[in-house]
C-alpha positions, 0 to 999 in steps of 0.5 A: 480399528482399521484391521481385517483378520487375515484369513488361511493358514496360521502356523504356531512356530516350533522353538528351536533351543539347546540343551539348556532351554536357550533359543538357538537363533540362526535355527529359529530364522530357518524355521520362520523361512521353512514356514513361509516356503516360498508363499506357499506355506503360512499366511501367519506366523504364531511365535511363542505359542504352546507349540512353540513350548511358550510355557516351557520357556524362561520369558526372557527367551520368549522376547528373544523369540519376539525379536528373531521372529518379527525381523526375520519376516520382515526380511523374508516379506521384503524379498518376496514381495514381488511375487507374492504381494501378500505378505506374512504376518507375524503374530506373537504369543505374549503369553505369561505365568503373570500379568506383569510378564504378559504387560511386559511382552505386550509392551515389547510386542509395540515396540517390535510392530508385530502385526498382532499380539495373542494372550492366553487369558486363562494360563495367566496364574495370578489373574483369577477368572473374575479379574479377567474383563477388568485386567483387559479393560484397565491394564492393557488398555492403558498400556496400549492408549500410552503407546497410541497402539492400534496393535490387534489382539486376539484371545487364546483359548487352549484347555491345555495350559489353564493354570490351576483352578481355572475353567478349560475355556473362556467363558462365553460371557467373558468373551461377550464383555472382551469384544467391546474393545475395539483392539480385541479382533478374535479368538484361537481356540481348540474347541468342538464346533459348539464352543466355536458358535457360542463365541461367534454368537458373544461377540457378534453383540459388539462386532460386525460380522468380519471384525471378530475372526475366529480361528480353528485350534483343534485343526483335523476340524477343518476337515469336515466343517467345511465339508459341502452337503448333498443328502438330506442328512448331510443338508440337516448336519450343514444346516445345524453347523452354520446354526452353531456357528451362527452363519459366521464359519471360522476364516482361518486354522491353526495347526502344529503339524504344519511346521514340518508340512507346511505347503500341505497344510495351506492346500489342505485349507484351500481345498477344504474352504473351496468344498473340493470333497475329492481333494478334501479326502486326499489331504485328510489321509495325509494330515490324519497319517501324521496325527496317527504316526505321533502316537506312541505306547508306554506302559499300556496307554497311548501317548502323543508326543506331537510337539516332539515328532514335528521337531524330529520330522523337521530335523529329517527334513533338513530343515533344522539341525536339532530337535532338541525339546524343552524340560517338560516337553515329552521326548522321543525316546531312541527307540521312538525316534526309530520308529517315528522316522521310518514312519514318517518317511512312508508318510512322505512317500505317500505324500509324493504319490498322491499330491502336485508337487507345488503342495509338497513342502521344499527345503530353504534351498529349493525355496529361496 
């Protein structure tokens, strides 16, 4: 494999359907721009992902997805490649409720040149864990070798959307045996910084470092994973972080929220990767003001209904015209909807208070 992981911002595209669960193309193409703002906002784009309610969807508006997606950053590439000659990436979730959906959509993915295909190992229900290595030594190494395919993979680990009877992660074995494939290139995953290490440490038996990136799921992580020490204490905390993670820190984050704040995700990246502490703590107040604004009571308990508010906070924005979120997604309510939007519209009032206006994310006419 002649393939560098791409580090930085990887956004998990929002889907844009009607009422009816069918993906609305014209607005699906303005999310993709939206992502990208100008080069300031995605390094990757992750279409078909959990955010963008992969299981929700029938795998037919999946591919329609794939299709939308790869053209459509290959158009916005094309008309940015003089001022930002580092181009975005599409990465494509070809995620399934069965191997043959997922073989189908990875054989769609080769066709398309995507520029790399993500697949969720444990939400695929008919492939018990033991049948794991062998479907990925076997099956998608045949259909790869069939299609002279360098295309990369990388592995998906969300406790979210196991199927029943499945453990929440991938075990670090499994991940140890996936690493010899030369197509496997690294790992998403929403995990404590242990997990993280203990994949680092599997692959590293097959991988040189740098040929395996992971990348981080749970991304408010960021935050403090990066953080510089100056203490004794804090000198003790770094040291057993690179420790966990096996002096192989994660390249890049993977965040929801960023569909709707994605200029203030990237700076949130460079300044965390940089070790720029004051600017860290401007950005986590921002990024932690969006998580807390998602959360709703019902009934006496506290739900988050992220996948919702960012479609929302997007419509707000203009940058989509509906927010409309597939059957068994959790909506907004009229009242939450309410609450949401003078909520975040303070938020953005706070973002415009406290940040360089390069880093505010624009609409599509301020950007192209």
């Amino acid at each position: 494999m002649n393939y560098t992981p791409k580090t930085g911002l990887n956004v998990p595209a929002v889907t844009i359907v009607d009422a009816d669960g069918k993906v609305i193309a014209e607005e699906q193409r303005k999310v993709f721009r939206h992502l990208v703002q100008n080069g300031r906002g995605a390094d990757m784009i992750f279409g078909v992902g959990t955010t963008g309610e992969w299981n929700r969807l029938a795998n037919v508006e999946r591919q329609r997805v794939m299709e939308i997606q790869v053209d459509e950053v290959r158009r916005i590439n094309l008309e940015l490649a003089k001022a930002n000659p580092q181009s975005v990436e599409a990465w494509v979730g070809v995620n399934g409720k069965t191997r043959q959906e997922i073989l189908d959509n990875l054989d769609l993915a080769i066709r398309l040149g995507v520029d790399a295909a993500v697949i969720a190992p444990l939400a695929i229900e008919d492939l018990p864990e033991g049948d794991i290595v062998r479907f990925f030594q076997r099956d998608i190494t045949d259909l790869l070798e069939a299609a002279n395919s360098q295309l990369p993979i990388f592995l998906y680990d969300n406790a979210d959307i196991a199927a029943a009877g499945q453990p929440p992660h991938i075990r670090t074995q499994i991940v140890k045996h996936l690493s010899r494939l030369p197509w496997v290139c690294g790992l998403k995953v929403s995990a404590t910084r242990r997990v993280l290490g203990n994949y680092t440490k599997a692959a590293l038996h097959y991988k040189q470092p740098g040929e395996f990136a992971i990348y981080v799921g749970n991304a408010m992580l960021i935050f403090n994973l990066y953080r510089p020490s100056h203490s004794l204490w804090d000198r003790f905390r770094e040291g057993w972080r690179d420790y966990l993670l096996n002096d192989t820190p994660p390249v890049g984050v993977v965040s929801g929220p960023a569909n709707c704040m994605p200029r203030e995700w990237q700076k949130a990246w460079r300044v965390c990767w940089a070790g720029d502490e004051e600017l860290t703590d401007v950005y986590q107040e921002i990024c932690e003001g969006f998580e807390a604004i998602c959360g709703f009571d019902e009934n006496g308990q506290r739900v988050k209904k992220t996948i919702a508010c960012v479609k929302y906070a997007m419509e707000i924005d203009g940058a989509i015209a509906s927010s409309e979120v597939c059957a068994g997604t959790k909506a907004l309510t009229a009242d939450q909807r309410a609450i949401f939007k003078e909520r975040y519209l303070a938020l953005r009032e706070q973002v415009k208070r406290s940040i360089d206006p390069l880093w505010q994310t624009k609409s599509e006419r301020q950007n192209f």
